[in-house]
N, C-alpha and C positions, 0 to 999 in steps of 0.2 A: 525648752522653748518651742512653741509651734511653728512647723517648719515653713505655714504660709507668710510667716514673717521673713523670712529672706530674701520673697517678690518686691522688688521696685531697693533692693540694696546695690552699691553702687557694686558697677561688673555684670550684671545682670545687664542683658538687652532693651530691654522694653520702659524701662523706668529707673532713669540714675540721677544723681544729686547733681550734676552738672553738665548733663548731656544738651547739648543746643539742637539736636534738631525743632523744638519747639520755640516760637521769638516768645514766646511767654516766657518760658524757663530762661532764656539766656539773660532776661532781666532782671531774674533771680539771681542771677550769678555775677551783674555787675555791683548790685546792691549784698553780697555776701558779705561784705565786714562794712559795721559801721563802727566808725572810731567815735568814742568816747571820751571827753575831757577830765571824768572821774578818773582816779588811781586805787587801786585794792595794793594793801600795805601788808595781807594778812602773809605770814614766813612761811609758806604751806614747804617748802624745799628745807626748811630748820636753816636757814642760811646763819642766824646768828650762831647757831652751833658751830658749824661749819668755821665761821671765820674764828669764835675762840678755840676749835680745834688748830688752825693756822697758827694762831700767836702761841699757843701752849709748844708748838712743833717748831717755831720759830726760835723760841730759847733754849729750847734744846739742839740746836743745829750746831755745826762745828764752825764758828767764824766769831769774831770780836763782839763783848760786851757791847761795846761803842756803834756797833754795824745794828744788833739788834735794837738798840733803842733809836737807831737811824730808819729805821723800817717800821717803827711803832709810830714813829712821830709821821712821816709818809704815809702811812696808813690813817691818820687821823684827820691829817690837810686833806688828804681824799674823800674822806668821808665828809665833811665839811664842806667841801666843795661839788658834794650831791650825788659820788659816785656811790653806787648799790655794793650790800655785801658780796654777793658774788663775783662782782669783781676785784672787791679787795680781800678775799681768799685769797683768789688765783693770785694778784701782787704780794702779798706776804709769803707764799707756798713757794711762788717763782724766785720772788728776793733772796731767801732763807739757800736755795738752793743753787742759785747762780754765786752766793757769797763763801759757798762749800768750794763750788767749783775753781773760782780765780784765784780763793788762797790768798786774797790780800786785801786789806780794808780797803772797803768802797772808798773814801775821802784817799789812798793812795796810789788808786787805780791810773793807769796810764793806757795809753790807744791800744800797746800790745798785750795789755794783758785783759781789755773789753774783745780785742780781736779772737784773742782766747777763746773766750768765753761762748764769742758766738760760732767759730768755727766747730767746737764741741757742740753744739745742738743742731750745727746743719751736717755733723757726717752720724746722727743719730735716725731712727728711723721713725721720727716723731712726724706727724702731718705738718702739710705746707702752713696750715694757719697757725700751728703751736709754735716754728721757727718764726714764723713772723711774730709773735706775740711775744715772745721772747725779747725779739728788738724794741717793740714797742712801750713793753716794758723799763727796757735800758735808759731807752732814751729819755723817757718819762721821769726816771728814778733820779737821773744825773739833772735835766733839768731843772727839777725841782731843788735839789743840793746846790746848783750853781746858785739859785734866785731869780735869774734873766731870763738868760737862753740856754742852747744844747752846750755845754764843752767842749772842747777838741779831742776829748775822748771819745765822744759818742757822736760827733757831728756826721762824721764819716757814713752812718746805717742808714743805708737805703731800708725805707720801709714800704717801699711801693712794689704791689707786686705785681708783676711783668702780664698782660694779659695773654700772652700766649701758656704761661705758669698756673694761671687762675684753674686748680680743680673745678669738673664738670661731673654731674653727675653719671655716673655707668649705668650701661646696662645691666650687671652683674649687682647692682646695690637695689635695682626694684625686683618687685613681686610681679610674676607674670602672673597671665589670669588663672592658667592650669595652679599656679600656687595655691592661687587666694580659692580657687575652688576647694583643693583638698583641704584647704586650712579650714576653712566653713562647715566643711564635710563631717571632720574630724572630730569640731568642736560640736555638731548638731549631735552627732552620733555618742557624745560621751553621758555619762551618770553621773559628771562631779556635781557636786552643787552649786561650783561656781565656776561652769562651763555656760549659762547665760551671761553673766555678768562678764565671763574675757571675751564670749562673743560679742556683746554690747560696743568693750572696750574696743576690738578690732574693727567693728565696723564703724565709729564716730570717728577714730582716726583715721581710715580709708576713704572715710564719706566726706569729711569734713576740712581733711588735713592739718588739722592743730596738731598746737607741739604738745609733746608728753607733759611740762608744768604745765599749760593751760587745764590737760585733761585732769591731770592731778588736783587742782582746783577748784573741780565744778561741784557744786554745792546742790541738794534737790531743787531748791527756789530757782538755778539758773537754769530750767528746761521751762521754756512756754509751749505746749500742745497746740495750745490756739492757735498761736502765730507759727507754729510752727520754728520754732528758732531757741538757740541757745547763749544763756550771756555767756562769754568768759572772759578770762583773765588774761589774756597776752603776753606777750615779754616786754617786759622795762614797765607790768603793771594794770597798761592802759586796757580797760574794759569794752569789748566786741561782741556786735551782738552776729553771728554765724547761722544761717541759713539751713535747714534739714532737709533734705526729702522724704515721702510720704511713709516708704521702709522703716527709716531708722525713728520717726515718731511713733509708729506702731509698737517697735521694737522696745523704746524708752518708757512709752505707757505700760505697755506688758512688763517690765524690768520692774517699773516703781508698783504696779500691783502686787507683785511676788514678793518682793523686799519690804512692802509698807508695815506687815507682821511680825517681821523680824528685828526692825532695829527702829530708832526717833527718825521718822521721815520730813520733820520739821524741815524750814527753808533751807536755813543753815546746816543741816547734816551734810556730810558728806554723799556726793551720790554714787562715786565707786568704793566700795567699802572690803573692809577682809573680815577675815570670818571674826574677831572679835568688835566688827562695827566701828571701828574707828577706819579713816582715813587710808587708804589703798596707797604706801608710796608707789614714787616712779620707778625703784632697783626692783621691784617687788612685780609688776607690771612686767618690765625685762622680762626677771627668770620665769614667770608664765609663757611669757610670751615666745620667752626658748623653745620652754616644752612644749606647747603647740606645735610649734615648727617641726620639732623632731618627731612626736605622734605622726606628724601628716609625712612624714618620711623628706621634708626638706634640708637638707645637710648646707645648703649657701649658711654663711652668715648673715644675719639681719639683724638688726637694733627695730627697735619700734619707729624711732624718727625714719626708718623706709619705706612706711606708711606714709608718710607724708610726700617724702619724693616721689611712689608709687603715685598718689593722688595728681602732685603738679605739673607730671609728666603724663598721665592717660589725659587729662583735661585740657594740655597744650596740643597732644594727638588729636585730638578732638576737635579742637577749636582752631590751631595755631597762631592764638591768639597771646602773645606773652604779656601782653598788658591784665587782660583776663586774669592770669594766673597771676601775676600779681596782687591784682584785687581780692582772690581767694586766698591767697596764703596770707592775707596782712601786713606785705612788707611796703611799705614807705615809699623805700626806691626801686625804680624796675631796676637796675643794675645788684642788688642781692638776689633779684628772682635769678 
């Protein structure tokens, strides 16, 4: 890729995706997500797999006949009542596993043996949000069995958690700029043939801060040059249309020229692709994204979703504006910013 394209990408001084010294550009950045009343249904995560992987692992688990079609039938009311695959994975994966753990059919469970239950996932060393989910879980799962309300088993879980408890981003979880330098470096300087396309990937998520399913979802037809902007797909569906700066259009235009030879550039193609042209997963994205790391001699740990905290935290330096960041990342409420 031409290396004049990495002028005006975000991290660069002179021209980035959501630098406010200009009141032009910061208009750009309040208008960064437009919410969308349409819904995209398409399974780009394979969720229905996913969840009959659940139930297939569900009957194979060590707990009662009776508990499993207890957990079939919860899993159905759920669906029915509009909750998404992914979340009833996670219910069935969690049920299956919390039902090994107690050792005693759900319908003969008592307060100490839910106490059980949940004091085994809080002296484990699972994240604050997986012990709370756990609870959240519980409580759900009994509720629903009562028909009313919580039981005296499960009434007890506090599922509030403490703001002084609320995980906060580190500094240790972003990319400093010396990173993202040699990271770019790394990738400008390689001969793979698909060191444009992880460099693409890297910088729409550092530019942009979508999450990995959004990225995973972008389709050719969702890049407009013109306007400069990109649809996607968000979480829980809803369709946004995301704002580019003048770098990373450059960058998209030169990507879909080099690629339009090699695979159907049609609307609907996929626009991150692997080498056999189908659709780029997100575990696939990871372990790239590993080895870039490790080329550029970064040994921290990083997920790709630390692009995006990278993005919402240089843009808050920036601005200190957390509403702002809000409006960039697409969350709802400022309290998930």
């Amino acid at each position: 890729m031409p290396s004049d394209l990495s002028d005006g990408m975000i991290g660069d001084n002179e021209s980035e995706a959501f630098v406010l010294t200009k009141p032009e550009v910061s208009l750009s950045v309040l208008s960064a997500r437009v919410w969308r009343p349409s819904m995209d249904t398409t399974d780009y995560h394979r969720f229905s797999k996913q969840y009959q992987a659940s139930i297939t692992r569900l009957w194979k688990a060590k707990i009662p006949e009776d508990d499993k079609k207890l957990v079939e039938r919860f899993a159905r009311d759920c669906k029915a009542d509009g909750i998404g695959l992914a979340r009833l994975t996670k219910l069935v994966r969690n049920l299956a596993y919390i039902g090994e753990i107690m050792n005693v059919p759900f319908k003969k469970a008592k307060s100490e043996d839910i106490r059980r239950v949940v004091h085994h996932f809080e002296m484990t060393d699972y994240s604050l949000w997986c012990k709370h989910d756990i609870k959240v879980i519980l409580k759900q799962f009994y509720k629903w069995l009562d028909g009313e309300d919580y039981p005296k088993c499960v009434k007890w879980i506090c599922t509030t958690i403490p703001k002084k408890d609320m995980p906060l981003t580190k500094e240790a979880e972003l990319l400093t700029e010396a990173e993202i330098k040699r990271l770019r470096e790394v990738v400008a300087a390689s001969t793979s043939p698909f060191a444009s396309r992880d460099r693409l990937i890297f910088e729409i998520l550092l530019g942009t801060g979508i999450r990995l399913g959004s990225l995973v979802g972008l389709n050719v037809g969702d890049v407009d040059l013109q306007t400069g902007t990109l649809h996607i797909r968000a979480k829980g569906g809803a369709q946004e249309r995301v704002f580019l700066n003048p770098g990373l259009c450059a960058m998209l235009a030169a990507y879909l020229r080099e690629t339009a030879p090699q695979a159907n550039t049609g609307a609907d193609a996929p626009l991150i692709r692997s080498k056999s042209g189908k659709r780029l997963g997100g575990r696939q994205i990871q372990l790239n994204f590993d080895r870039w790391l490790k080329q550029a001699g970064i040994t921290r740990p990083f997920s790709v979703h630390s692009c995006r905290h990278t993005f919402a935290m240089r843009l808050y330096q920036r601005t200190g504006d957390l509403y702002l960041v809000q409006r960039a990342l697409g969350h709802r409420q400022i309290t998930t910013t």
